[in-house]
C-alpha positions as CSV (number, residue, x, y, z in Angstrom):
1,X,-16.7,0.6,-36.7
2,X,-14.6,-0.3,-33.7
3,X,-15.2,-0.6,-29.9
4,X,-13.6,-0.4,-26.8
5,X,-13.6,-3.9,-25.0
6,X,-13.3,-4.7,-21.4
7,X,-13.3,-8.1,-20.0
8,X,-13.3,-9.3,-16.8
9,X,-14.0,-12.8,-15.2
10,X,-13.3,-16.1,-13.2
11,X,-13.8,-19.4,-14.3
12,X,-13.3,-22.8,-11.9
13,X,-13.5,-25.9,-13.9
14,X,-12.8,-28.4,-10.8
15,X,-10.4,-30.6,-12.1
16,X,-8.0,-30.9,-14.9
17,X,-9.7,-33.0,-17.2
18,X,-12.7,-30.5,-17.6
19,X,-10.2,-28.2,-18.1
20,X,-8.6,-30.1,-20.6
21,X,-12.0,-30.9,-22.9
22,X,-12.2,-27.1,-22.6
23,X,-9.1,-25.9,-23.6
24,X,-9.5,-28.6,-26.9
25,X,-12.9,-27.4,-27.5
26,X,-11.6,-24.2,-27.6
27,X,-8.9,-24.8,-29.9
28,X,-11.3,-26.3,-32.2
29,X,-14.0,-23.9,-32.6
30,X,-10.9,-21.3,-33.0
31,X,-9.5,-22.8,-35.9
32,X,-13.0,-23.9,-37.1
33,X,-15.7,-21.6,-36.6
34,X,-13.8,-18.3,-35.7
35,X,-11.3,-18.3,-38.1
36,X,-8.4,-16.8,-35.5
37,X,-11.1,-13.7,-35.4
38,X,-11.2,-12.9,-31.9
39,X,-9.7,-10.0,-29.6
40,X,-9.3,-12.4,-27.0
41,X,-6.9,-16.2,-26.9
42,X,-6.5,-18.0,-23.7
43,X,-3.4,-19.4,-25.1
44,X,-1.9,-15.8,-24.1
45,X,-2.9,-15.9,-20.3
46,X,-2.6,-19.8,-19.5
47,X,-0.9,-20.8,-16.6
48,X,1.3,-24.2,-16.6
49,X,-0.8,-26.6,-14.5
50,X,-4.0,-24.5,-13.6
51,X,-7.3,-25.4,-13.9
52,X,-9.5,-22.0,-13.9
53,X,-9.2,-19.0,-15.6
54,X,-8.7,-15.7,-14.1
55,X,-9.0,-12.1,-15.9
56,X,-8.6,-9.4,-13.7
57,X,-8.9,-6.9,-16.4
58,X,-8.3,-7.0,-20.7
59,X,-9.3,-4.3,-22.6
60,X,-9.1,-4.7,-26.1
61,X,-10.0,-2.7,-29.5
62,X,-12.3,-4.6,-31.8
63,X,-15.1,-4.5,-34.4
64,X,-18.6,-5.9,-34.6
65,X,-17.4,-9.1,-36.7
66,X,-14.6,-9.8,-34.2
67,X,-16.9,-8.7,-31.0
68,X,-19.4,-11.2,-32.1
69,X,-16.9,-14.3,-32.7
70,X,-15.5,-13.8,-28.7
71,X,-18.6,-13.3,-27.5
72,X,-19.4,-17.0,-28.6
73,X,-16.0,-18.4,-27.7
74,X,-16.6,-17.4,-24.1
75,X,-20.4,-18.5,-24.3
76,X,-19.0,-21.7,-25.4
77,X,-15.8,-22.1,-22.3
78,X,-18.4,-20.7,-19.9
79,X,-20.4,-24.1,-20.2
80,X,-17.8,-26.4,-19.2
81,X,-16.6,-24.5,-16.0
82,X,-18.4,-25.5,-12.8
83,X,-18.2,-21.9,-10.6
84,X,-17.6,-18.5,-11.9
85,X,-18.3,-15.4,-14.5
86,X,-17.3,-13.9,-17.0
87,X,-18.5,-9.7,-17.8
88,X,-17.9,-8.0,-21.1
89,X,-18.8,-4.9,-21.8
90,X,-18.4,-3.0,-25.1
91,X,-18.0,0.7,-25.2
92,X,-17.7,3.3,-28.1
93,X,-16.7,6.6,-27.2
94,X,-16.8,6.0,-23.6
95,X,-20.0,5.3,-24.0
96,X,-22.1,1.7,-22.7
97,X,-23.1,0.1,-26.0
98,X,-23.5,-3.4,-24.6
99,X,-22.9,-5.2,-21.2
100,X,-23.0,-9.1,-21.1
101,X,-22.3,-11.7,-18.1
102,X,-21.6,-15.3,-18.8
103,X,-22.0,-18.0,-16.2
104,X,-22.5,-21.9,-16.3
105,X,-25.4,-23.0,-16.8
106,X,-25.0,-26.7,-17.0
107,X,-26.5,-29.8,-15.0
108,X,-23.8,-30.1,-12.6
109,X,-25.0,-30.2,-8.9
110,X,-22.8,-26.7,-7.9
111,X,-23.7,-24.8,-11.1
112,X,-27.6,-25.8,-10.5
113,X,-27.6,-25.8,-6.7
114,X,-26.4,-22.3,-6.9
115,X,-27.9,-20.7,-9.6
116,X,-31.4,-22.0,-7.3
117,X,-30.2,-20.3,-4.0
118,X,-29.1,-17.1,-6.0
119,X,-33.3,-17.3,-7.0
120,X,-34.2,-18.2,-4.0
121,X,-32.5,-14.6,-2.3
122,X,-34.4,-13.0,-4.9
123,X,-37.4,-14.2,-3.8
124,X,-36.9,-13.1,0.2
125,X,-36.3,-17.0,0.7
126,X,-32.6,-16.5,2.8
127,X,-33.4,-19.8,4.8
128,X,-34.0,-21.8,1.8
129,X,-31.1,-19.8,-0.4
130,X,-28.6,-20.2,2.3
131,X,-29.3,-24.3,2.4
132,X,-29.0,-23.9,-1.5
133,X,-25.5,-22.2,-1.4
134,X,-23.9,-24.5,1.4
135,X,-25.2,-27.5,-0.8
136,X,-23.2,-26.1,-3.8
137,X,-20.3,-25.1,-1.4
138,X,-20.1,-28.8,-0.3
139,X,-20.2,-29.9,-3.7
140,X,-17.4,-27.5,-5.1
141,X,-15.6,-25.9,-2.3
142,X,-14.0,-23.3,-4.4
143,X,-17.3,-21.6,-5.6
144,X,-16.4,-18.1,-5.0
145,X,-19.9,-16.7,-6.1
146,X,-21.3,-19.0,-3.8
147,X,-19.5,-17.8,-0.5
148,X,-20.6,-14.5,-1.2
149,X,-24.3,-14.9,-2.0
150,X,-24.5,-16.7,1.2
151,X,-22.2,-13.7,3.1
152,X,-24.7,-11.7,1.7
153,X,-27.5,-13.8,3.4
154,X,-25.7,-14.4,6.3
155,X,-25.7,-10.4,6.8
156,X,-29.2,-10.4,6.4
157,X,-29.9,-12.6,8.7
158,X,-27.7,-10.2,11.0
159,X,-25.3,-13.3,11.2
160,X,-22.6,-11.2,11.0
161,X,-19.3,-13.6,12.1
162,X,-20.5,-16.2,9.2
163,X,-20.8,-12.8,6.8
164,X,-17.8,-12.1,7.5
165,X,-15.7,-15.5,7.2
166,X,-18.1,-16.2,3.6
167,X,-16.9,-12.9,2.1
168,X,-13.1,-13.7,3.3
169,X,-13.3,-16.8,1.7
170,X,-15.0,-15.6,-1.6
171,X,-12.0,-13.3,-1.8
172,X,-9.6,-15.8,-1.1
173,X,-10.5,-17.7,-3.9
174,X,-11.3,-14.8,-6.6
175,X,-9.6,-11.2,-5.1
176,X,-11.1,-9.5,-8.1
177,X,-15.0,-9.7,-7.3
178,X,-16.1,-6.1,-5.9
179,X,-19.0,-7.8,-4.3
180,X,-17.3,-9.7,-2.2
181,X,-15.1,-6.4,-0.9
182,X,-18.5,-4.8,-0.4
183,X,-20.4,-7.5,1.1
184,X,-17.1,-7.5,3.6
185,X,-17.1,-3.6,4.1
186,X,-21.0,-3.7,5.7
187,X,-20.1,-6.2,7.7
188,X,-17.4,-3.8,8.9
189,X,-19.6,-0.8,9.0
190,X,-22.3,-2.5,11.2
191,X,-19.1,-3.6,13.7
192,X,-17.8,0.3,13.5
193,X,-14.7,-1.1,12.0
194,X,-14.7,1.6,9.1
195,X,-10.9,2.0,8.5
196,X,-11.0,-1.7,7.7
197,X,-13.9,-1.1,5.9
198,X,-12.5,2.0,4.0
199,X,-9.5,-0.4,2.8
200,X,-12.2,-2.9,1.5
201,X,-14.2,-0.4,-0.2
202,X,-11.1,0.7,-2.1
203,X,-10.4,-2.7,-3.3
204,X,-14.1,-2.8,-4.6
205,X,-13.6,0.6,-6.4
206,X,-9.8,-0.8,-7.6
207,X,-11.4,-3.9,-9.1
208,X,-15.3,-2.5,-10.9
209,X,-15.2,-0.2,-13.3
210,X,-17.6,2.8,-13.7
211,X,-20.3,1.2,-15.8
212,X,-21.3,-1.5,-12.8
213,X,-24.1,-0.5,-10.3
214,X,-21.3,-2.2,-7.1
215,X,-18.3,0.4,-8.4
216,X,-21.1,3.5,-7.1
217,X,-22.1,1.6,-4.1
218,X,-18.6,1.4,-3.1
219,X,-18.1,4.8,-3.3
220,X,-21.6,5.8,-1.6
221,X,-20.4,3.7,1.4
222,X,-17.1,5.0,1.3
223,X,-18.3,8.4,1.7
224,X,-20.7,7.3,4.6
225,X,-17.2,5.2,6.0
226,X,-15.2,9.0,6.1
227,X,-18.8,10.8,7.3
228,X,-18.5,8.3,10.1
229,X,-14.8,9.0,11.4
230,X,-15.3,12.5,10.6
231,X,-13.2,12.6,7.7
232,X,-15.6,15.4,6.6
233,X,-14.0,16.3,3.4
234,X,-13.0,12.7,1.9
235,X,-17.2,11.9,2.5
236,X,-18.1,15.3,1.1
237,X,-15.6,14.0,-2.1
238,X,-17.2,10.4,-2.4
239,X,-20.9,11.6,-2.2
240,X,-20.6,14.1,-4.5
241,X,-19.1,11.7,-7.1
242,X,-21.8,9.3,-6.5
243,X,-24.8,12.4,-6.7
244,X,-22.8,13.7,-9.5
245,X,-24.0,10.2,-11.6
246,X,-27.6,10.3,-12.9
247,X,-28.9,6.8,-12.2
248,X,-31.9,5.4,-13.9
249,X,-34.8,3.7,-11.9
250,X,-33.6,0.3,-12.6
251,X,-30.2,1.0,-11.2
252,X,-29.7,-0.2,-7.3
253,X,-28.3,3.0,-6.5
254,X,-31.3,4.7,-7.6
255,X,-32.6,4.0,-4.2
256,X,-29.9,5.5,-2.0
257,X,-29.9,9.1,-3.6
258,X,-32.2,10.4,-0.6
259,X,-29.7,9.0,1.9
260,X,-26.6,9.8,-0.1
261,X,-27.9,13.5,-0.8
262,X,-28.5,13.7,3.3
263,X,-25.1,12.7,4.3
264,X,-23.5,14.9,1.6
265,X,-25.5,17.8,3.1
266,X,-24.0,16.6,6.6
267,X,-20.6,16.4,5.6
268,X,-21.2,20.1,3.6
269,X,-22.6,21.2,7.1
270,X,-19.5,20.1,8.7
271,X,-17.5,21.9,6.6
272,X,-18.8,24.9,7.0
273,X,-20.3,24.9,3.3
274,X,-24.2,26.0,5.0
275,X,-25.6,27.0,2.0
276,X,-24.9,24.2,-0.1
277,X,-25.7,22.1,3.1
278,X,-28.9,23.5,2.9
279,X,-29.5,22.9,-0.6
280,X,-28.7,19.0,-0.1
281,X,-31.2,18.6,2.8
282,X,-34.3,20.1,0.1
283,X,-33.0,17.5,-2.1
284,X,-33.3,14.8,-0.1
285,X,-36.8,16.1,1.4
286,X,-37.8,15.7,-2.6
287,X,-37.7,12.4,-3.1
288,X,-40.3,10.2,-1.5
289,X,-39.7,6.8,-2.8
290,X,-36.3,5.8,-1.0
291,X,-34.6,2.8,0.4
292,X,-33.1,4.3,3.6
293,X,-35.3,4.4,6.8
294,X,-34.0,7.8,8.1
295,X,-37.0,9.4,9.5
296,X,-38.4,13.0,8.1
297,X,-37.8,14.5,11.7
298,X,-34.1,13.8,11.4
299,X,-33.8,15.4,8.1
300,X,-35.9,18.5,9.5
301,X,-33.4,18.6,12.4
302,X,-30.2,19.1,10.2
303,X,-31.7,21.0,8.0
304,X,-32.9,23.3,10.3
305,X,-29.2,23.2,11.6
306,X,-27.8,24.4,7.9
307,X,-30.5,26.8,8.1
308,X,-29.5,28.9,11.6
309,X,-25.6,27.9,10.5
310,X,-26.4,30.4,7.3
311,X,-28.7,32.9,9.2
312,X,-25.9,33.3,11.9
313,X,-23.4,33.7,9.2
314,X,-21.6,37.2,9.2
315,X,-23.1,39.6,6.4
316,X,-20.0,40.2,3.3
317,X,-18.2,43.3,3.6
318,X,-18.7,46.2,1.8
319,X,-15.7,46.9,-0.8
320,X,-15.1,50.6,0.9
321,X,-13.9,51.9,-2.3
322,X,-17.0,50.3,-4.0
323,X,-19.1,52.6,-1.5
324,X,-17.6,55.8,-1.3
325,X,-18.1,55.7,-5.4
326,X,-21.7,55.1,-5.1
327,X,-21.8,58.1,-3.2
């Protein structure tokens, strides 16, 4: 049976001679344990003189055997990098069959002091996290992941000029992590800069793919970006797309469908589209359990507005050959 393989990753291994022991290890466990069997050799992407690996996107066909064999090869080159992931995901009739992240998980000072603050976020710790992920920052200045887990502190701390320069640098280093874009584009949002944002929310879009939770949110907030500059039809476009996805409970967009279904019905409202306008706003008022804090009283108030928008509506003409034979 075969499958559809995407890859997509960033390695740093801080200096050549970690590189080095990689590349040989590597080399070794190709010849030795994988028997040439993978869908995937770094001997076709290397660059003369670097020391990190960067896949913006591979897609390969492959079979379980195969799957299995690179799956281990990049468990095993993971290990000696010091900053960095690497996301498979394997696919069988466009279909998710299995999604898997890779990240180092060794006893080096950046890989540990950052894998603690990422913990610590989780935990609603962002003084604590953000002292975790400058620690690994001074130890390896080129940690990408680390810039933009603390941007994404920083911004909740509402500190938004340090938001802004952590997700520029996490980009600088890796411009193919759609957090980063996003994390960048809020920052954005909250300043009312949403044509900058818009361009950052494309990039996030450009470099995700359709089977990662941060490809939706990019387009949820690029819909909320048009409804802002009162580019009614773009937002209409995005929020559809995004309600048009059935998201599962466990999903982070699964959160944002009340908010998402309220600005789709304002953008449908704008549009002139009342009815459907009005059938957005009931499906907001549905669900309870949300993430946004848009009160009930603003949702009545638009919906309300759909409502008189379709009341005052002209009735449809009568076809007047359709009348006269009725008579």
């Amino acid at each position: 049976m075969n499958y559809k393989v995407i890859v997509s990753g960033h390695l740093e291994f801080g200096n050549s001679r970690s590189y080095e022991k990689m590349f040989q290890s590597y080399k070794q466990r190709l010849e030795t344990y994988y028997k040439q069997d993978v869908f995937f050799k770094l001997d076709e992407i290397m660059t003369e003189g670097q020391i990190a690996l960067e896949i913006p996107r591979f897609i390969a066909q492959t079979n379980e055997k195969t799957w299995r064999n690179t799956v281990g090869m990049f468990e095993s080159i993971a290990q000696f990098a010091v900053a960095g992931n690497i996301h498979i995901w394997k696919l069988q009739e466009s279909v998710l069959k299995e999604q898997i992240l890779l990240e180092p998980s060794c006893d080096k000072s950046a890989v540990q002091s950052f894998l603690r603050g990422r913990e610590l976020i989780s935990e609603g710790k962002q003084g604590e996290a953000k002292e975790a992920l400058s620690y690994a920052i001074e130890k390896f200045e080129r940690h990408a992941l680390a810039y933009e887990r603390r941007g994404h502190v920083n911004f909740l701390l509402n500190n938004l000029g340090d938001a802004h320069y952590d997700f520029s640098k996490s980009i600088g280093i890796n411009p193919h992590n759609p957090d980063a874009y996003v994390g960048r584009a809020l920052v954005l949002m909250t300043q009312n800069r949403f044509q900058s944002a818009l361009e950052d929310l494309e990039l996030a879009i450009k470099s995700s793919i359709p089977h990662q939770p941060i490809y939706w949110k990019a387009r949820r907030l690029k819909g909320e970006a048009h409804l802002e500059r009162e580019e009614y039809q773009k937002a209409e476009t995005e929020l559809r797309f995004f309600l048009n996805r059935s998201f599962q409970p466990g999903d982070s967009n699964y959160g944002w469908r009340r908010k998402a279904f309220f600005n789709y019905g304002r953008a449908l409202l704008q549009t002139g589209k009342c009815k459907e306008a009005l059938d957005a706003f009931d499906q907001a008022m549905l669900i309870e359990v949300a993430k946004d804090t848009i009160p009930s009283t603003e949702h009545l108030f638009y919906r309300n507005q759909a409502q008189q928008a379709l009341d005052n509506q002209p009735a449809p003409k009568k076809d007047a050959r359709a009348v006269k034979q009725s008579a």
